[in-house]
Backbone as CSV, one residue per row, in Angstrom:
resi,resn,N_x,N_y,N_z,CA_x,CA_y,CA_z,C_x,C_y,C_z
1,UNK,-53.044,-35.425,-11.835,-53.647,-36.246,-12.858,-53.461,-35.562,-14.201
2,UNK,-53.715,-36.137,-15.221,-53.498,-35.908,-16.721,-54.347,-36.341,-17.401
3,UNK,-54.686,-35.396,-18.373,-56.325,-35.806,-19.217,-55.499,-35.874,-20.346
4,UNK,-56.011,-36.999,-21.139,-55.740,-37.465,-22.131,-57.263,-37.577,-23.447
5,UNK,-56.728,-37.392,-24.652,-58.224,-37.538,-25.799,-58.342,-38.989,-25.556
6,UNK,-59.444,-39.466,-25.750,-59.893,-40.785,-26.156,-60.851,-41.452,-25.045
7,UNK,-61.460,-42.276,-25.691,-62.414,-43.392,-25.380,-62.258,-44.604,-24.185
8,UNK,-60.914,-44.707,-24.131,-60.964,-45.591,-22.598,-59.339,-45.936,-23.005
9,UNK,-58.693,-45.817,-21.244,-56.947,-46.403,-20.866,-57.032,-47.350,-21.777
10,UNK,-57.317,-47.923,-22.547,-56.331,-48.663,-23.196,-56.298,-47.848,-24.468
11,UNK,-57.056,-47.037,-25.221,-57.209,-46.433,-26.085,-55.963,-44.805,-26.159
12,UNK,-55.687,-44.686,-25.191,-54.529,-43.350,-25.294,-52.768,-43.734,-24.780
13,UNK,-52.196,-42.755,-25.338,-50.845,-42.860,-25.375,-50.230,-41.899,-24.989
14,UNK,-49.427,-42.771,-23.644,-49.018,-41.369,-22.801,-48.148,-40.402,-22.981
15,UNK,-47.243,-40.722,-24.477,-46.964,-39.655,-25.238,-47.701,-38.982,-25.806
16,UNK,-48.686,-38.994,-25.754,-49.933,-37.831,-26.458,-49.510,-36.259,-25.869
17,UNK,-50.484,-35.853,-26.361,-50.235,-34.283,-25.370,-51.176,-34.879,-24.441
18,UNK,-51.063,-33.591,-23.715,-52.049,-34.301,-22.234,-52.405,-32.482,-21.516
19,UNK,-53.166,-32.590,-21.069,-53.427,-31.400,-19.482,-53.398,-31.632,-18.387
20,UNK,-52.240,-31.286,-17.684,-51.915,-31.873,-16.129,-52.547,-31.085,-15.497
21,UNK,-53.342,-31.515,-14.273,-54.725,-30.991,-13.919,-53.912,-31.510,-11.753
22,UNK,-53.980,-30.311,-11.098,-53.110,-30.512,-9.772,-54.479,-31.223,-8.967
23,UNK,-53.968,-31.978,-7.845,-54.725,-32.607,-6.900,-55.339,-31.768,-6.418
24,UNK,-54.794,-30.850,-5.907,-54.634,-29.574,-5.265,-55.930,-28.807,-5.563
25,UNK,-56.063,-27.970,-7.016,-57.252,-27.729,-7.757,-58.512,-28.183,-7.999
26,UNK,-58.404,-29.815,-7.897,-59.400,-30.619,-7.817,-60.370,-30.554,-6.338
27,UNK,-59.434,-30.708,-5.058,-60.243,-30.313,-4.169,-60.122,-29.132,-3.833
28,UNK,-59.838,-28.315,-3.818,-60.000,-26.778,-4.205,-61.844,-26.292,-4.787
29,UNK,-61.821,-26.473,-5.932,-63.116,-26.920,-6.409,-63.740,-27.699,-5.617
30,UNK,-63.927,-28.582,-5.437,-64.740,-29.168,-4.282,-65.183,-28.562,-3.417
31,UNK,-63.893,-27.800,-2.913,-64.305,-27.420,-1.184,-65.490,-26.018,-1.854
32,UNK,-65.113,-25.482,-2.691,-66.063,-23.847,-3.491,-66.957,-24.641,-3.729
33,UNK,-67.538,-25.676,-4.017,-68.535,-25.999,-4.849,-69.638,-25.740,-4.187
34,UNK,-69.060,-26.165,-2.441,-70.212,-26.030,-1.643,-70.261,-24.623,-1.487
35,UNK,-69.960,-23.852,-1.788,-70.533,-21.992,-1.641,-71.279,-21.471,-2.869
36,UNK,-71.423,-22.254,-3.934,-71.614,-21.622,-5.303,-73.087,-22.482,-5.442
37,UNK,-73.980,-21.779,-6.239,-75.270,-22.859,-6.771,-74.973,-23.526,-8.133
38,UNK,-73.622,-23.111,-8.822,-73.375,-24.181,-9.991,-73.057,-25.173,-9.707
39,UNK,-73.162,-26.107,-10.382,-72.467,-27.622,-10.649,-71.478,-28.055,-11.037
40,UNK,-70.686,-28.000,-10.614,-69.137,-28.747,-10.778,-69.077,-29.880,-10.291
41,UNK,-69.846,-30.403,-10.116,-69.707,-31.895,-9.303,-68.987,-33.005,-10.909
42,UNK,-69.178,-32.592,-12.239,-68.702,-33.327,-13.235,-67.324,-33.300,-13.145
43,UNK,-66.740,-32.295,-12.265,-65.277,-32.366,-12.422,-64.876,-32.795,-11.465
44,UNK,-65.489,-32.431,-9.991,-64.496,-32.737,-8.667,-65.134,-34.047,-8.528
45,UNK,-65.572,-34.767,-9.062,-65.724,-35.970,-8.821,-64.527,-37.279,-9.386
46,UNK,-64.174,-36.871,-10.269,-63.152,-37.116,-10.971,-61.731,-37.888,-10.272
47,UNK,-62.101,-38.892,-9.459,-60.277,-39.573,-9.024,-59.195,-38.900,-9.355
48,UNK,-58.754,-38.322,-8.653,-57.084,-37.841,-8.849,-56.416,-38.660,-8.821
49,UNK,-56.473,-39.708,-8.388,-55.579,-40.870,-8.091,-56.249,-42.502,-8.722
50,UNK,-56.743,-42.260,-9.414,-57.591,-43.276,-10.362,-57.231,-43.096,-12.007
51,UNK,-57.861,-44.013,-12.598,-57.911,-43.986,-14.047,-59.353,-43.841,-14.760
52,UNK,-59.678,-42.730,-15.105,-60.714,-42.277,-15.561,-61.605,-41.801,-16.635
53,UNK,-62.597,-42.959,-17.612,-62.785,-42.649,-18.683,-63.916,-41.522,-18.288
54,UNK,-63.937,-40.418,-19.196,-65.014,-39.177,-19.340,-65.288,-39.210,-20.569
55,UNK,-66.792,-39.636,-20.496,-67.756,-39.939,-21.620,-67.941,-38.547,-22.163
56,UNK,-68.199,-39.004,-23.953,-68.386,-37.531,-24.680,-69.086,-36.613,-24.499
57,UNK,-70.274,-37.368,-23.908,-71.403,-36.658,-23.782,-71.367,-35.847,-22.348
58,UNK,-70.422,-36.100,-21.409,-69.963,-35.297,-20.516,-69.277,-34.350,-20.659
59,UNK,-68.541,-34.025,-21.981,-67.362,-32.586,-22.476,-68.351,-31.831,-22.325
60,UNK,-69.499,-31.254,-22.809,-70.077,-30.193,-22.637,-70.527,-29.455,-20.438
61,UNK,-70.658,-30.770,-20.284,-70.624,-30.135,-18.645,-69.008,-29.576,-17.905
62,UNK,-68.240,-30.114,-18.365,-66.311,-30.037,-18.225,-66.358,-29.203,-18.783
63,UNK,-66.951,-28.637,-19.722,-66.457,-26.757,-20.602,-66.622,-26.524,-19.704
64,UNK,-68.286,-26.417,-18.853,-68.732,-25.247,-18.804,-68.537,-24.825,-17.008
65,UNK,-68.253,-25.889,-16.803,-67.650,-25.677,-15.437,-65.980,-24.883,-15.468
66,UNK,-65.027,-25.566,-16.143,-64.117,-24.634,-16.647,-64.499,-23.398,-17.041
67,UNK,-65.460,-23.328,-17.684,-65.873,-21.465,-18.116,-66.438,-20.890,-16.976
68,UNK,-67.608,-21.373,-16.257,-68.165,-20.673,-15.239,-67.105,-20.433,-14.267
69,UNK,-65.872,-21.335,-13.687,-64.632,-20.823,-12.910,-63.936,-19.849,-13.539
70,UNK,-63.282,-20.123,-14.874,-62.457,-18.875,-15.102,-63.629,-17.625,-15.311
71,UNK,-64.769,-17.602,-15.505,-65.281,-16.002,-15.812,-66.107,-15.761,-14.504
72,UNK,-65.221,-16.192,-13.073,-65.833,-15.719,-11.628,-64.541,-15.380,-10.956
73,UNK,-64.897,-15.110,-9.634,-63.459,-15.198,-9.332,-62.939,-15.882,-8.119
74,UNK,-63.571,-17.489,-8.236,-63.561,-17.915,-7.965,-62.187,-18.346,-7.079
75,UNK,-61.147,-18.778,-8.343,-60.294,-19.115,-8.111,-59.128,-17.556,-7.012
76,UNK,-59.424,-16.541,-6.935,-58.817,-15.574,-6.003,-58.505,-16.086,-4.607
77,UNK,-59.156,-16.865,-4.270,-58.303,-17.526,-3.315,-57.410,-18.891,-3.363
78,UNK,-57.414,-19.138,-4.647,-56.408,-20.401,-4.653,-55.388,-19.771,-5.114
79,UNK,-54.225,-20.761,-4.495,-52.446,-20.046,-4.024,-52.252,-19.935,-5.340
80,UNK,-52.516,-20.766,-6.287,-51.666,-20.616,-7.720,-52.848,-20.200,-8.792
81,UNK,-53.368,-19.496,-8.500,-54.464,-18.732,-9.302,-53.876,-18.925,-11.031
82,UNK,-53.382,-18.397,-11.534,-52.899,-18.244,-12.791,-52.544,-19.701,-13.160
83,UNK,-52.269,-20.812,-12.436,-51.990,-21.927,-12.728,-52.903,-22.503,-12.600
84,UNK,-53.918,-22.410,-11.893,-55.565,-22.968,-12.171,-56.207,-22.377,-13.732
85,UNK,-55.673,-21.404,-13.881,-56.642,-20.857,-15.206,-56.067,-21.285,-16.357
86,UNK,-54.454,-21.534,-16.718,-53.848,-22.460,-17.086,-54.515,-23.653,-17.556
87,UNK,-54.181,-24.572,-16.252,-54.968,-26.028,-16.122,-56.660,-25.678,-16.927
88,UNK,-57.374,-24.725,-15.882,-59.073,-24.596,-16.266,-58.607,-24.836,-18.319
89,UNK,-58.297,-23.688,-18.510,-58.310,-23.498,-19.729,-57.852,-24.449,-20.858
90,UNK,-56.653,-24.830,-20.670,-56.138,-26.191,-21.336,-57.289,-26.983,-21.273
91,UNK,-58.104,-27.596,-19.922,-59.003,-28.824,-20.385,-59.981,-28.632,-20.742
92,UNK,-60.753,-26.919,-21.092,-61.440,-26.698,-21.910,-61.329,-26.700,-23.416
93,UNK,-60.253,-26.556,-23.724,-60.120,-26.737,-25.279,-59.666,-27.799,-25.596
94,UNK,-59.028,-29.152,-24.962,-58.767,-30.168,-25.129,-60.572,-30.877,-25.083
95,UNK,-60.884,-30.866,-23.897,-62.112,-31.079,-24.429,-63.318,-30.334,-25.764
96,UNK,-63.111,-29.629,-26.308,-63.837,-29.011,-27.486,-63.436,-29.759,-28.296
97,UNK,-61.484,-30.093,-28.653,-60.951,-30.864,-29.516,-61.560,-32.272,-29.530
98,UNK,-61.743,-32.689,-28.166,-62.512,-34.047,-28.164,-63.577,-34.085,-28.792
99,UNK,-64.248,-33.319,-28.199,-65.572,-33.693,-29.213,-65.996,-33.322,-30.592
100,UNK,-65.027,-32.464,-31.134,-64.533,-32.349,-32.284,-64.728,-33.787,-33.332
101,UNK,-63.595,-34.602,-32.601,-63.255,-35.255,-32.878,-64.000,-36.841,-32.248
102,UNK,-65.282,-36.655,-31.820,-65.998,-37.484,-31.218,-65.350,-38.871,-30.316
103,UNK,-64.827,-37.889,-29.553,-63.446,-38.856,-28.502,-64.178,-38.356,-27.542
104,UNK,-64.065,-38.813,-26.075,-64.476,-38.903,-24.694,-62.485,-37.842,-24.132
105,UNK,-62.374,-38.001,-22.731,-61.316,-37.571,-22.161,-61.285,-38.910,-21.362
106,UNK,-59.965,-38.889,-20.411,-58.934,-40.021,-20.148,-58.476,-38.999,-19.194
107,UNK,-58.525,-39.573,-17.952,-57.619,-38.986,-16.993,-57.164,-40.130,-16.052
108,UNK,-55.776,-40.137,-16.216,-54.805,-41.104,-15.384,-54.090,-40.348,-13.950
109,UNK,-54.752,-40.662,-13.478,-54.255,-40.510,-11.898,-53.229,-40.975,-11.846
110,UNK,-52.391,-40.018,-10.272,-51.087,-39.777,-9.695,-50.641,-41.195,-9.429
């Protein structure tokens, strides 16, 4: 899937920049979520294979789940570690830019 800035699929352009975010990672997270007492449920809930508006007021839970993964070490058992922190990281600052810019995120599934 691919997160895109903006307010709802009809509102973004898939030439935009984007953060390609793996299926893979998504339930990855999932499956950790159940070992950890944080909340990530704002992210692994997220359709990989859907079209998905993420309200503004949801960027602040999407940081911080991105932050609480990259500053654990969580990800040490996923195969592409460095490519999760990658991904983590990109949709943390794409989301900051969003709300910057009082835009929601857009993620278009596989």
């Amino acid at each position: 899937m691919n997160f895109y800035m903006g307010n709802s699929v009809n509102e973004i352009d898939i030439q935009d920049s984007n953060v390609e975010f793996s299926d893979e990672l998504i339930h990855f997270i999932y499956k950790k979520s159940r070992q950890v007492s944080f909340d990530m449920s704002k992210l692994y809930k997220i359709d990989p294979y859907g079209d998905v508006e993420v309200a503004e007021n949801d960027l602040p839970y999407i940081i911080g789940i991105c932050n609480y993964i990259l500053s654990t070490s969580l990800l040490d058992e996923y195969g592409e570690s460095e490519e999760g922190k990658r991904m983590l990281h990109g949709l943390a600052e794409m989301a900051h830019e969003a709300m910057a810019r009082s835009l929601g995120l857009v993620s278009v599934g596989d």
